[in-house]
Every structure is written in C-alpha cells, then in structure tokens.
MARTOR-28005 format. One line per 4 residues: number of its first residue (from 1); their letters; for each residue x, y, z of C-alpha. Coordinates in Angstrom, 1 decimal, padded with zeros to 4 digits. Example, Ala and Ser with C-alpha at 12.3 -4.5 7.8 and 13.67 -1.06 7.14 Angstrom:
1 = as = 012.3 -004.5 007.8 ~ 013.7 -001.1 007.1 $
//
This chain:
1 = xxxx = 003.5 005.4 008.3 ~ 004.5 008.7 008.7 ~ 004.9 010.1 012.4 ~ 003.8 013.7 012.6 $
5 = xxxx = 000.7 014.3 014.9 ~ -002.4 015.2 013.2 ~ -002.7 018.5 012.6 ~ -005.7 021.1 013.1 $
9 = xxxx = -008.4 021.3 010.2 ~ -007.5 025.3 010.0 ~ -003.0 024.5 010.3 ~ -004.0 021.5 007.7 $
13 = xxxx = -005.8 023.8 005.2 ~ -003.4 026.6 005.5 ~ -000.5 024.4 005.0 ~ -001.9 023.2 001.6 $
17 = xxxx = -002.9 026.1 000.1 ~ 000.5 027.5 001.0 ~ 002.3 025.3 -000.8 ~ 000.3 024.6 -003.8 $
21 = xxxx = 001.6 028.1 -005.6 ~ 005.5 027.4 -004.9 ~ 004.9 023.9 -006.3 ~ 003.1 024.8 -009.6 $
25 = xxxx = 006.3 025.2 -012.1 ~ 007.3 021.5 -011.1 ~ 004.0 020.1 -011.6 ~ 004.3 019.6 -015.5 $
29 = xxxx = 007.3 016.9 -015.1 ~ 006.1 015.5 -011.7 ~ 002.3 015.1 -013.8 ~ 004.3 013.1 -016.9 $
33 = xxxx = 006.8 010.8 -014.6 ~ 003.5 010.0 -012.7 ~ 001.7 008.6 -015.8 ~ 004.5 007.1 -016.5 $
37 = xxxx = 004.7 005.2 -013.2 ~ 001.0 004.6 -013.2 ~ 001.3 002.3 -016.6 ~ 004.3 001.0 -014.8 $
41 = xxxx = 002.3 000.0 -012.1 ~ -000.9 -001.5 -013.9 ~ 000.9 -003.0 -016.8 ~ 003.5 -004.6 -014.0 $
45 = xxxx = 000.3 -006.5 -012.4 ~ -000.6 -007.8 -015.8 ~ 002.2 -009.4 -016.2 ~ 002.1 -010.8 -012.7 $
49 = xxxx = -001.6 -011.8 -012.6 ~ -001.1 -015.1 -014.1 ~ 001.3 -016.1 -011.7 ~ -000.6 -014.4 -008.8 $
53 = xxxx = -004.1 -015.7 -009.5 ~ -003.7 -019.4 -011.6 ~ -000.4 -020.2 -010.0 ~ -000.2 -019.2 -006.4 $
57 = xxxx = -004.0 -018.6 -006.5 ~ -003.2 -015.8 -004.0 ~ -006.8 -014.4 -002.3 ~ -006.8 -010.6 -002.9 $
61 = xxxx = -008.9 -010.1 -000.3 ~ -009.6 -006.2 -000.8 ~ -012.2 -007.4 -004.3 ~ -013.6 -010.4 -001.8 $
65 = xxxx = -016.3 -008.4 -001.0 ~ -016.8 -007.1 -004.3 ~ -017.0 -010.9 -005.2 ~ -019.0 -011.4 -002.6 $
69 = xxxx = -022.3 -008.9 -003.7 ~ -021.7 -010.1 -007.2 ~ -022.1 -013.7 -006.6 ~ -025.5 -012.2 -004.5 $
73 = xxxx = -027.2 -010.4 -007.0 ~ -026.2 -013.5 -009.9 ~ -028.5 -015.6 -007.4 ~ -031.2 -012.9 -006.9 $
77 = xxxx = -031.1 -013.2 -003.1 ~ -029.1 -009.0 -002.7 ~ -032.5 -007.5 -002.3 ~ -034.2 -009.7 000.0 $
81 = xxxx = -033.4 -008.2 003.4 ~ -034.2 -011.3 005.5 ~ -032.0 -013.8 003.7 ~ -028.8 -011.3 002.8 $
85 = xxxx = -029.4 -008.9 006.6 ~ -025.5 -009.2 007.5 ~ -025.3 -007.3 003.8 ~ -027.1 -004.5 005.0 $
89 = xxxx = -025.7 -004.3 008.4 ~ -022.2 -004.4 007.2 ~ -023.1 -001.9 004.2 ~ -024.6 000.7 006.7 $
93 = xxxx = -021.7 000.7 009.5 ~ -019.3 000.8 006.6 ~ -021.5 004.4 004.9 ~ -021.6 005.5 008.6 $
97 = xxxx = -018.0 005.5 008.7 ~ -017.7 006.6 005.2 ~ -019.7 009.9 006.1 ~ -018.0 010.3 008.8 $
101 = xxxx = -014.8 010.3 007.4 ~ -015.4 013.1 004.5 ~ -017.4 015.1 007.2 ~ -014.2 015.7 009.3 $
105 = xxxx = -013.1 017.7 006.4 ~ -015.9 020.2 006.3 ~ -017.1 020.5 009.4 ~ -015.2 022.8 011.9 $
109 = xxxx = -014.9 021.2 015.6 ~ -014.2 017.5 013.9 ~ -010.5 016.3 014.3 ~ -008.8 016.1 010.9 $
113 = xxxx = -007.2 013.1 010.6 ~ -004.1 012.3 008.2 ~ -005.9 010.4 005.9 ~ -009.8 009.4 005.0 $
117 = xxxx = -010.7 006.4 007.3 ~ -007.7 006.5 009.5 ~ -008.9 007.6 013.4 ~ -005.8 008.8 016.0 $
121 = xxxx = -005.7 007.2 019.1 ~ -004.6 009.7 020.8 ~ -004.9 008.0 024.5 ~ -003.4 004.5 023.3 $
125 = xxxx = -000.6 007.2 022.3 ~ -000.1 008.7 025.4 ~ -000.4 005.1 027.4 ~ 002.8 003.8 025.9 $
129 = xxxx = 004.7 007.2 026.0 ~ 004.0 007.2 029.9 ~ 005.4 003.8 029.8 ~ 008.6 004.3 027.4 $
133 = xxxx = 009.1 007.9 025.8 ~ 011.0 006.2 022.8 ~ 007.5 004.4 021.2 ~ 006.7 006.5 018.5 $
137 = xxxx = 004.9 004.8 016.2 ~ 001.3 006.4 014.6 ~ -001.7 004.3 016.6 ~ -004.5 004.7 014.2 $
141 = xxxx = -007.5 002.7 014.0 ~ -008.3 002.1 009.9 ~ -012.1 000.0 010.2 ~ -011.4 -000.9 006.3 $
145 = xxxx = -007.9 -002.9 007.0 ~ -009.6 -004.5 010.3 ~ -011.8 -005.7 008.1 ~ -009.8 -007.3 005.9 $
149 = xxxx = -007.6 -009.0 008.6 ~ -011.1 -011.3 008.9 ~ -010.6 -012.6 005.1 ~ -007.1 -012.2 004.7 $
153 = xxxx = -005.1 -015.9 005.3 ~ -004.2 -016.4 009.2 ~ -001.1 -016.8 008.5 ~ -000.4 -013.6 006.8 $
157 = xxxx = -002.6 -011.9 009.4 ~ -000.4 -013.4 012.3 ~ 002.9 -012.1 010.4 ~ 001.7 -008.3 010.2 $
161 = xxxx = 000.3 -008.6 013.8 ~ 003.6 -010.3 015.2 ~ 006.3 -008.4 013.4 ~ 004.2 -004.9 014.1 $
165 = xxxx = 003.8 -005.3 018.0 ~ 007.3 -006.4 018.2 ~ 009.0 -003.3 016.2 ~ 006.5 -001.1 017.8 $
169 = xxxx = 006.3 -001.5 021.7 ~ 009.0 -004.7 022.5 ~ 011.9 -003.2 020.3 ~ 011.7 000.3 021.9 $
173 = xxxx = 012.2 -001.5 025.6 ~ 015.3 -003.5 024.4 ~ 016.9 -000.7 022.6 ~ 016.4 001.5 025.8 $
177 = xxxx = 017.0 -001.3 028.3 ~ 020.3 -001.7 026.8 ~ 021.1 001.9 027.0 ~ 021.2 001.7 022.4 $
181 = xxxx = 019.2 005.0 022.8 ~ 018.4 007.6 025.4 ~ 014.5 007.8 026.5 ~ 012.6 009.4 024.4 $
185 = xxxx = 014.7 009.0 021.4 ~ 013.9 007.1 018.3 ~ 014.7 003.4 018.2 ~ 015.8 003.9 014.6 $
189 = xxxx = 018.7 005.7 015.9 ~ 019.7 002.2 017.8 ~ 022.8 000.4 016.1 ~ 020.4 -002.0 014.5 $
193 = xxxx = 017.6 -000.2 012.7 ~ 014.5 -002.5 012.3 ~ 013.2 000.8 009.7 ~ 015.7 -000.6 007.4 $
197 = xxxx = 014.0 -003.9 007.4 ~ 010.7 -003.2 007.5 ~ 012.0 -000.6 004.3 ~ 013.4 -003.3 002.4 $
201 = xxxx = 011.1 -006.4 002.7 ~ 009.1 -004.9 -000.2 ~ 012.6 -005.3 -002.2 ~ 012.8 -008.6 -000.7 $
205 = xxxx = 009.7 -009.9 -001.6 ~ 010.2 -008.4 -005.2 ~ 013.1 -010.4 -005.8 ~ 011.6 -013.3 -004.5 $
209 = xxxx = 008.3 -013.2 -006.0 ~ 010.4 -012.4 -009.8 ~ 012.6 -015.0 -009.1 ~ 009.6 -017.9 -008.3 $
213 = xxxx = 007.5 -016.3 -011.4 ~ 010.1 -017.0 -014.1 ~ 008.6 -019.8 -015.4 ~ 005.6 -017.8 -015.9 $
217 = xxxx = 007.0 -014.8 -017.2 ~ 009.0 -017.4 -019.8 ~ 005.9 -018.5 -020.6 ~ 004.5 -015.3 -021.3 $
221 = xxxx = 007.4 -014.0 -023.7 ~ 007.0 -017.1 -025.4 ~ 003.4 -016.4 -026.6 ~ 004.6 -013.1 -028.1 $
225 = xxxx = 005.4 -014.9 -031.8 ~ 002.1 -016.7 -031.2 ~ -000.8 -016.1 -033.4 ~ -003.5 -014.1 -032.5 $
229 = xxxx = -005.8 -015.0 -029.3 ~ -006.9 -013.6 -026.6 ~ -004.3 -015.0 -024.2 ~ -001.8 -014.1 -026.7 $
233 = xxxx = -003.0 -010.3 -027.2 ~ -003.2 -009.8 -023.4 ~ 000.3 -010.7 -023.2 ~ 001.5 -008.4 -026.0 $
237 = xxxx = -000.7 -005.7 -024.5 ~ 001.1 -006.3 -021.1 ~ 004.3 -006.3 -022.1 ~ 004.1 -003.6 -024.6 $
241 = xxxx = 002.8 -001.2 -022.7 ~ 004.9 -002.7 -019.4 ~ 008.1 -001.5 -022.1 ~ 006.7 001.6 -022.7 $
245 = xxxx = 006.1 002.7 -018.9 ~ 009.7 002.1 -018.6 ~ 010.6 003.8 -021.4 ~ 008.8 007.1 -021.0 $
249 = xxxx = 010.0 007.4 -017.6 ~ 013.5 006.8 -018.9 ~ 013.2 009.4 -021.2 ~ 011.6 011.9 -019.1 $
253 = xxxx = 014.2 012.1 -016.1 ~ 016.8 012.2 -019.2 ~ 015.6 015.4 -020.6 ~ 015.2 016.8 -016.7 $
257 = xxxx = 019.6 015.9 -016.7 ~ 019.3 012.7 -014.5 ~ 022.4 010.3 -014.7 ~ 021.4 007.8 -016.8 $
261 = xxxx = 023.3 004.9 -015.4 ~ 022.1 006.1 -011.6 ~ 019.0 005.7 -013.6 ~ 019.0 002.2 -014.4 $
265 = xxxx = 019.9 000.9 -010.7 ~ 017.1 003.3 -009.5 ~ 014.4 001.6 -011.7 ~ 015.6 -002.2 -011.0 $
269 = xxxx = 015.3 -000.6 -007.4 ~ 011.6 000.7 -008.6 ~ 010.9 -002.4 -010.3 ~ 011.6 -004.6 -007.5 $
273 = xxxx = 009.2 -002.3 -005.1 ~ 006.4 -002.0 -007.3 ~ 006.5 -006.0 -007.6 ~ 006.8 -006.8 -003.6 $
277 = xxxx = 004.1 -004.2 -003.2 ~ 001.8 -006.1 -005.6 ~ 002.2 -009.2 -003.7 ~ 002.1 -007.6 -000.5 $
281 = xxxx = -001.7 -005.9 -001.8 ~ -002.1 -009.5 -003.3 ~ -001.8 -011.0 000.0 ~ -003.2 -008.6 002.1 $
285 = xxxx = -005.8 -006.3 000.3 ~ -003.6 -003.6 002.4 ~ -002.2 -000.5 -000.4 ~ 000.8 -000.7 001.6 $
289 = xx = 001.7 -003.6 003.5 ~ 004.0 -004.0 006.3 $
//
C-alpha cells in the first residue's frame, strides 16, 4: 500500500489536472503496452483456470456472492423478502457504503480518501505513532475485503492477519529496540527488509503455483493437435492469444529502444507476478494480496 496521507479533495483535484497535460505525448505507448498486458493478464488466467478451479478447486471468493444471488433467483426465492431478508440487508449496507464512497468525490467538506471504498483511520494512526514513531503503515478500513475475510478459507485468512500485524506493529518494536533504526524512521531501512519479502512472495508463489501446474499446462498443449471441441478451442484460444500478449508487448518496448535481452528476464519476472497474483486473487478474492 502506498504510504502518503490522504490528501485534500481541492490538493487531490489540482494535482490531477496538473499532471494530465505533461503526460499526454506518453500516453499513446503507455495505452498500447497496457492492452498488451491486459490480454496478458486475462489470457494468463485461462490457462490457469483448469488447474485453479478442477484441480486445486480453489474458492474465489470475490464471485461467491455473485454465485450466491444466482443460485437465489434459479430457485425463485430472491424476491421474497421474508425468506432471502439477510439479502436485502447486506445489499443496502453495501449501496450505503457504495454512495458514500463516490459522494466523497463531489461533495466539498467529505474527506477524499485514496481510493473508492477505502476509509483512513486516522486515530488508529496516531495511536501507534504515540507508541513507536517508526509504524508507518496505511490503517484503512476496506468493508468489501472485511467481507470477504468471512468466505475466504481460515487458513488463508489467519496467514494475511498474522503476517500483516507482525510486519506492521511487532517488526517496527524489534527493529527500534535493537537500535536497527532511529525512531521514527522506516523499518525498511533496518538490515533485514521484510518490504522485500512481502515484494517477492507474489514471485514466489508464481514459481510455485507454475511449477505444481505443469501437468496441467502439459495437458493443455497437448490438446492443441486435437480435433476440434470445445475444450480443445478454449485451449487454442488461451494460448494463442496468451502468445500474442507477449508478443505485442515484446515488440512494442522494442520499437520504444528497450534492451531486448533486459527484456526477456523483465517479462519471466512479469510472468511470474501476474501468475502469484492470480492465485493470490484466487485465494483471497483480494486484487492485490498480501
């Protein structure tokens, strides 16, 4: 998360608008590398969905309430209020905090927050800093990920809990207590950097999760010289379009003088994120994870 302070509506506004103009000769390239990485990223999942959802039958639990009001209105029971009321009450809350959240935006006196849905705790801030100047971490209170810590696995749940209390407020009284960093300074300037882990467990994960899925992926490359069926023309469709995601991007930071071979390390790099993020939004119905 970043960990800049929410900013006024009127700064916030003016700081857009002044850098949209400076930034408009760039935006051609940046607009065709980010197409580029968007059919990287959906045809990516395609290929992993097999392995995600028939072998590891992971939960995905951001589309379990989707799932949830489909499987309602198939057995006729969405509309009728007394049978389906924790619907309704949910629904409501969440449009309550919905409006809210775009209203901040519009309506002068409202705090601007740094993204829709995510509420500063301001005091919980202040608390921790009056305890140990070095905690720096953003306390924000997003309802739509509390929400999915109820559906999410326990386990998983208990990991993101554990491993964010103990980087946020423990880490920051060792590294002072053992005089690593002054007070008030960053923990990540400590000899040992939990950043850099928390950075690289997407990688991790990647490598892991490719490396446990190459049966399936075997599989799938397999059923490219099959005939035609619907299993075999996803496949195809995944992988073709998987090879031309890569390709385009390839090409693109080419033409803009990029090193080629600096290329190829950045996109294993790339591919590796993209991957452990999938699992990680798999897992967690989070867009980000850890």
């Amino acid at each position: 998360m970043p960990r800049a302070k929410p900013r006024g509506e009127k700064g916030r506004w003016k700081c857009l608008a002044s850098r949209a103009a400076p930034r408009s000769a760039a935006a051609e390239p940046r607009m065709r590398s980010g197409f580029a990485v968007m059919l990287i990223v959906i045809f990516t999942a395609m290929i992993f969905a097999r392995r995600f959802v028939e072998v590891e039958r992971l939960g995905f639990p951001a589309v379990v309430p989707a799932l949830e009001v489909f499987r309602a209105y198939d057995e006729g029971i969405i509309f009728k209020l007394r049978t389906y009321w924790p619907f309704y009450i949910g629904f409501f809350v969440g449009l309550g905090i919905a409006i809210y959240s775009t209203l901040v935006y519009f309506i002068p006196g409202f705090p601007v927050y740094f993204a829709w849905g995510q509420f500063w705790w301001g005091a919980w801030d202040a608390f921790w800093k009056s305890l140990n100047p070095s905690i720096s971490d953003w306390w924000m209170f997003v309802p739509g990920l509390n929400m999915l810590f109820f559906i999410m696995p326990l386990d998983v749940s208990a990991s993101v809990c554990i491993w964010t209390g103990f980087k946020s407020i423990v880490w920051p009284f060792i590294v002072v207590g053992l005089g690593w960093v002054a007070p008030g300074a960053s923990p990540d300037a400590a000899p040992v950097n939990l950043g850099f882990f928390t950075f690289a467990s997407a990688f991790a994960l990647g490598f892991w999760t490719l490396v446990f899925a190459l049966p399936t992926l075997r599989a799938s490359l397999r059923s490219l010289g099959a005939k035609s069926s619907e299993e075999a023309l996803v496949d195809k469709l995944a992988w073709c379009g998987f090879a031309a995601g890569w390709l385009l991007y390839i090409l693109i930071f080419a033409a803009l003088g990029a090193h080629v071979g600096f290329m190829l390390l950045f996109l294993i790099l790339l591919a590796l994120a993209f991957i452990g993020h999938q699992r990680i939004s798999a897992e967690t119905g989070s867009w980000y994870g850890p």
